[in-house]
C-alpha positions in Angstrom: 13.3 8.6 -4.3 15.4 6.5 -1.9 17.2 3.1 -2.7 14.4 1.5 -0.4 11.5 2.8 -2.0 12.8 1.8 -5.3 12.8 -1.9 -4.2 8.9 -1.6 -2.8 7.6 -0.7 -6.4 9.9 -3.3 -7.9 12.3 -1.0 -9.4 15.9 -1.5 -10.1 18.1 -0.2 -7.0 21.6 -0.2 -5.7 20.9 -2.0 -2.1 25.5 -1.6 -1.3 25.4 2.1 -0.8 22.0 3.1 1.2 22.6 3.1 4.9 19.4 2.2 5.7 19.1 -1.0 3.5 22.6 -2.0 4.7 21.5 -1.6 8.5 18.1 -3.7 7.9 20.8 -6.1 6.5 22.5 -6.3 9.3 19.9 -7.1 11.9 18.3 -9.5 9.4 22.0 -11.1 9.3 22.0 -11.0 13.4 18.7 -12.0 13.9 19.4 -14.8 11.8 22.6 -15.7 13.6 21.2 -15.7 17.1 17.8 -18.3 15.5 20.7 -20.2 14.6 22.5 -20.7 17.8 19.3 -21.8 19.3 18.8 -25.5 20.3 16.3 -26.8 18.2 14.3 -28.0 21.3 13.5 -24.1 22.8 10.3 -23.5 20.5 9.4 -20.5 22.7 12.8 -18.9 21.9 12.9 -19.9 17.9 9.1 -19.0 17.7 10.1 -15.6 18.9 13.2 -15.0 16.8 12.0 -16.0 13.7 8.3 -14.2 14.1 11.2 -11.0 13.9 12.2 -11.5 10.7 8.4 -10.7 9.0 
C-alpha cells in the first residue's frame, strides 16, 4: 500500500519520503505561489488558479 493511499483511508503515513506526495506538494506550493502574485483585481486569472487546487 503506498504512502498516498494510506492518507485516503485516514491511516497514519510518512508524506517526506514518497515521490509522489512530495511532487503533488510541490505544484500545490507553485500553484499557490503564482495565485499569490496575482493582482487582486484579475478575477478571471485568480478564479482559474485557485479552481486548480480542488
Amino acid at each position: 500500500m503506498t504512502e498516498k493511499e494510506k492518507s485516503q483511508l485516514g491511516l497514519l503515513y510518512n508524506a517526506n519520503y514518497d515521490e509522489e506526495l512530495i511532487e503533488e506538494r510541490l505544484y500545490a506550493k507553485g500553484l499557490c505561489y503564482e495565485y499569490n502574485q496575482l493582482h487582486p483585481r484579475n478575477m478571471e486569472e485568480n478564479e482559474k488558479h485557485s479552481s486548480k487546487l480542488y
